[in-house]
Backbone bond lengths (Angstrom), bond angles and torsions (degrees), N, CA, C in turn:
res aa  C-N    CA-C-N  psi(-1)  N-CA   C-N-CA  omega(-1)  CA-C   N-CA-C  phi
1 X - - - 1.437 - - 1.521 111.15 -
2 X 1.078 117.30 163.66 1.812 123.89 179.83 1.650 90.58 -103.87
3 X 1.924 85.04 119.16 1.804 99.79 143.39 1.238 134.08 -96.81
4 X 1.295 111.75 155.19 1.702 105.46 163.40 1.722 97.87 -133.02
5 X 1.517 87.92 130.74 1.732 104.38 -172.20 1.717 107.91 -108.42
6 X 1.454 134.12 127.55 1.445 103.60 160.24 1.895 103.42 80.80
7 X 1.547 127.21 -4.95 1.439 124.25 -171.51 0.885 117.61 85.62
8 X 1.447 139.03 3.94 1.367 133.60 -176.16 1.556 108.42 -82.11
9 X 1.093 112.94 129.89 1.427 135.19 166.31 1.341 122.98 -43.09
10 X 1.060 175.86 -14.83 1.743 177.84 -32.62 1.346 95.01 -129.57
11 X 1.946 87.08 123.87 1.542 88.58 157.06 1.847 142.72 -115.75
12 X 0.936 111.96 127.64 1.185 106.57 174.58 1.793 136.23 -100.69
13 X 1.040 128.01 124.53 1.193 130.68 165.35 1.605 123.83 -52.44
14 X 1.311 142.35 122.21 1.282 148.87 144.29 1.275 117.15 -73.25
15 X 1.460 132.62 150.02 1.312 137.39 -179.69 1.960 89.89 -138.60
16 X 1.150 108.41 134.34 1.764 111.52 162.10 0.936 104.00 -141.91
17 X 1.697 118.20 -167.21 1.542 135.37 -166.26 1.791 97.54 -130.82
18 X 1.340 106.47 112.03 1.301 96.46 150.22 1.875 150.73 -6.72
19 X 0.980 100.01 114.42 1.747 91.09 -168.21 1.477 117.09 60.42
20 X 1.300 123.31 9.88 1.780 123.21 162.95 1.436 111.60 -104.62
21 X 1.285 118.99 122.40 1.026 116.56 128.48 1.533 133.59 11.73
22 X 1.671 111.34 99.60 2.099 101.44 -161.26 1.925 84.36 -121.33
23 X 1.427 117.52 123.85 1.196 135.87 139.61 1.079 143.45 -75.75
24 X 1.015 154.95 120.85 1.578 147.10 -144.88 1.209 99.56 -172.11
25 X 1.818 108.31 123.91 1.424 121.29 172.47 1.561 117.28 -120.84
26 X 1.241 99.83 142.54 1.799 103.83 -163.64 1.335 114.24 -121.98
27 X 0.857 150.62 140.85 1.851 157.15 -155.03 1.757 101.71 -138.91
28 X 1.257 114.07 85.87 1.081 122.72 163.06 1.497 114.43 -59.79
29 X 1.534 120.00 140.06 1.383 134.24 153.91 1.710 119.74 -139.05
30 X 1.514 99.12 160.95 1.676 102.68 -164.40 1.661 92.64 -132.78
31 X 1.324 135.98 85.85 1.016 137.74 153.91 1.688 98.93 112.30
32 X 1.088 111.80 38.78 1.544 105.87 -160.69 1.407 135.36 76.11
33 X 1.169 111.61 0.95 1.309 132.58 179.72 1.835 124.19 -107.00
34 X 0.894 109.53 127.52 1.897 98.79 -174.27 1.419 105.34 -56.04
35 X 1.384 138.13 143.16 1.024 158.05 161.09 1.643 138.52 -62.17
36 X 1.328 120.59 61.42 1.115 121.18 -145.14 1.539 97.83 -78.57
37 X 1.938 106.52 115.07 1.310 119.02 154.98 1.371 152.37 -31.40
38 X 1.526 106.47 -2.11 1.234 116.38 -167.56 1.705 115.70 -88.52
39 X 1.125 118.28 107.55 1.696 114.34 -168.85 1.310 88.97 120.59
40 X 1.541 134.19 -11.22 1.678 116.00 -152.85 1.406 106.63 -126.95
41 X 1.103 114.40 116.10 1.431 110.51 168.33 1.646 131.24 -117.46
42 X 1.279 91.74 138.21 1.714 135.12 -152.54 1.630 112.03 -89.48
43 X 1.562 106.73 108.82 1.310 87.10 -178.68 1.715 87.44 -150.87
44 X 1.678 104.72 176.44 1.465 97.73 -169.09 1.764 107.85 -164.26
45 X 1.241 124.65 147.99 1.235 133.94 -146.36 1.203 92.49 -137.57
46 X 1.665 97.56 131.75 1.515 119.85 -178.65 1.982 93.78 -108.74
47 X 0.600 122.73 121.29 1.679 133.42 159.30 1.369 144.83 -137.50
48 X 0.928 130.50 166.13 2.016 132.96 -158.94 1.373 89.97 -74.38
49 X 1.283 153.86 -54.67 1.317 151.47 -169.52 1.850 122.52 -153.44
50 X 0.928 101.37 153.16 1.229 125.94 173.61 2.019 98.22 -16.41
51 X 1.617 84.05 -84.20 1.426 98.74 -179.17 1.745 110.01 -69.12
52 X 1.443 128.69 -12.91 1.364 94.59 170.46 1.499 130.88 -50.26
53 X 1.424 128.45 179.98 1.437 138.79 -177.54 1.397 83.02 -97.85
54 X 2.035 97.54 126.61 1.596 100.89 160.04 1.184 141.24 -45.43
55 X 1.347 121.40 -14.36 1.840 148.13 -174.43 1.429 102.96 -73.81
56 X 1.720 115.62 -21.02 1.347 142.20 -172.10 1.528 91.83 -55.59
57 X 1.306 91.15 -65.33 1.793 118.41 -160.66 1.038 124.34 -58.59
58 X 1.428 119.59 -160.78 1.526 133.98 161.27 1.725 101.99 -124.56
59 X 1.085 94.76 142.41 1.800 122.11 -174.72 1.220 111.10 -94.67
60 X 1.241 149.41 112.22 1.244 141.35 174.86 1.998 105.64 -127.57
61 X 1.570 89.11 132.81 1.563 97.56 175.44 1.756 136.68 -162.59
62 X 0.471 120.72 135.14 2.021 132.45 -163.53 1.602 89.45 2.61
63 X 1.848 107.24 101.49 1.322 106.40 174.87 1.518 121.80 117.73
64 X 1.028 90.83 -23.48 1.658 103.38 175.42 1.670 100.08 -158.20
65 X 1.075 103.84 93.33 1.315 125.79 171.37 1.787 124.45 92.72
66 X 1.733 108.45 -26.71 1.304 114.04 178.25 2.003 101.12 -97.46
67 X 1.271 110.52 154.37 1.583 115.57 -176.68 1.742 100.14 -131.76
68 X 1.342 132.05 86.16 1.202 115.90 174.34 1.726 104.15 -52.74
69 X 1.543 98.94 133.32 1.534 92.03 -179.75 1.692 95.80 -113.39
70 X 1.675 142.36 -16.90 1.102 142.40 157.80 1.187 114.31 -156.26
71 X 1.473 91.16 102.51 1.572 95.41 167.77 1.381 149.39 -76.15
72 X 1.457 109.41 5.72 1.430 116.19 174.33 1.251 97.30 -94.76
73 X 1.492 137.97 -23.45 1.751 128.27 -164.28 1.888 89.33 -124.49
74 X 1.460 126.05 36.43 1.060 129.02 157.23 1.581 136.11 40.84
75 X 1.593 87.92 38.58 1.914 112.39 -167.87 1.766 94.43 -106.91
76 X 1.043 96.58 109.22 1.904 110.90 159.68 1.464 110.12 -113.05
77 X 1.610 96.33 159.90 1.739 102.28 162.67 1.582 102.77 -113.65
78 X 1.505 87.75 149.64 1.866 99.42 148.80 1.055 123.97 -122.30
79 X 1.420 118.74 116.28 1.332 125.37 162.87 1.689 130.98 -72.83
80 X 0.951 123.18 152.45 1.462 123.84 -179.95 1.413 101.06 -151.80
81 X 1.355 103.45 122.50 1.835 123.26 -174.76 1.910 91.94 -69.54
82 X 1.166 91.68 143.39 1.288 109.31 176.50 1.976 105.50 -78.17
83 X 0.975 117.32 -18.98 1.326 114.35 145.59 1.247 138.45 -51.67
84 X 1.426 115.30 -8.96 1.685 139.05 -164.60 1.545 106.10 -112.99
85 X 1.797 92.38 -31.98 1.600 90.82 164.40 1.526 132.84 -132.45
86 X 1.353 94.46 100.89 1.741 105.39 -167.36 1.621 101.87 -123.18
87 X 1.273 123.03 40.15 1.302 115.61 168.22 1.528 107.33 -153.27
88 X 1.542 131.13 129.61 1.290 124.58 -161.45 1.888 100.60 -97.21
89 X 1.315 102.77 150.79 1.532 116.03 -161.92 1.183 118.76 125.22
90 X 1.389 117.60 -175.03 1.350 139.99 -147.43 1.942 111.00 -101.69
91 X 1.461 112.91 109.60 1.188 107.58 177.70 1.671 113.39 -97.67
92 X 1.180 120.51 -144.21 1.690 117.66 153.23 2.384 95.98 -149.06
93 X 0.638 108.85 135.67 1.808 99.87 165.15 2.191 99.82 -142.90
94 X 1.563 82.33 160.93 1.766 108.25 -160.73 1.482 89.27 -121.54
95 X 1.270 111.11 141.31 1.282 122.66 144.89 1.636 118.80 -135.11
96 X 1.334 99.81 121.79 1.367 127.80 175.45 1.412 117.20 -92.19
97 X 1.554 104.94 148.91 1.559 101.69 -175.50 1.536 92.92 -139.57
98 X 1.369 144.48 174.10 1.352 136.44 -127.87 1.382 103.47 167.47
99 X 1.471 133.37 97.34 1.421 113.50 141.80 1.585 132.69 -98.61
100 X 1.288 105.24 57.41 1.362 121.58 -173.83 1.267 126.71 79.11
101 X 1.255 114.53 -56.82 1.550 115.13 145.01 1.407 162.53 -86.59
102 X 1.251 98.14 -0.99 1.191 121.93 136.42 1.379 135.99 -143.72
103 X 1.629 123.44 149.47 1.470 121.50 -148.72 2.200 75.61 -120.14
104 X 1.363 102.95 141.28 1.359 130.25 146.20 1.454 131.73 -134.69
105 X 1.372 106.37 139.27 1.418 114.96 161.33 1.561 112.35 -81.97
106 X 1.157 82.98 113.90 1.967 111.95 167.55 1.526 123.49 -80.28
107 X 0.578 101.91 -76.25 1.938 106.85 177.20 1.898 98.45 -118.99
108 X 1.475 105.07 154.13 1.072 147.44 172.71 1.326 147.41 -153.51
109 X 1.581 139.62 154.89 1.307 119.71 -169.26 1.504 95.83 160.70
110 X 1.533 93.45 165.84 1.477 120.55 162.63 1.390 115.69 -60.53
111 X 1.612 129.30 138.56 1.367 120.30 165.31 1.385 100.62 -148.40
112 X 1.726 96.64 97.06 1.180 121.09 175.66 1.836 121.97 -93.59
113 X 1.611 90.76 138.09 1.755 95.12 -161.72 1.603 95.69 -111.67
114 X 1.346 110.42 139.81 1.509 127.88 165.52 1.140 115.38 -121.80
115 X 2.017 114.62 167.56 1.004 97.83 -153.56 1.535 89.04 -89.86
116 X 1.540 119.35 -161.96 1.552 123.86 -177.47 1.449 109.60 -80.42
């Protein structure tokens, strides 16, 4: 599973297939401990690069695109419609988590698409 200890960000790489359908499940932790979602909201940005402006992107969050799958041991999915991915190469996406007063980036990475 991916931790974050202390605020540090973790990164991870995605790999998908063109025009499929990409699932991805993530296991939040906060000091070694699972991260229970409750109070926290989860959202996550698909964009052209690192440094683009998130406004760049696509936004995905609890309901449209994020699925808390347990929220006391801090495991969500992200989905991404295979409509979202019809071009093979190299993206960057963020996921942020938030209890209102403060917003962090949790996981990050490359999500690079090939063809089938």
């Amino acid at each position: 599973g991916l931790r974050r200890v202390d605020n540090m960000t973790v990164r991870r790489d995605i790999a998908g297939v063109v025009n499929n359908d990409l699932l991805v499940t993530f296991r939040l932790t906060l000091n070694d401990l699972p991260l229970n979602l409750a109070g926290y909201t989860v959202t996550a940005i698909v964009k052209p690069t690192a440094s683009s402006a998130d406004s760049a992107g696509v936004t995905y969050s609890v309901g449209s695109g994020i699925t808390i799958l347990a929220s006391y041991a801090g495991v969500f999915q992200l989905a991404i419609p295979r409509a979202s991915l019809t071009a093979t190469g190299a993206s960057w996406y963020r996921v942020d988590v938030s209890n209102g007063a403060v917003l962090a980036s949790a996981i990050c990475g490359v999500l690079n698409l090939s063809a089938a």
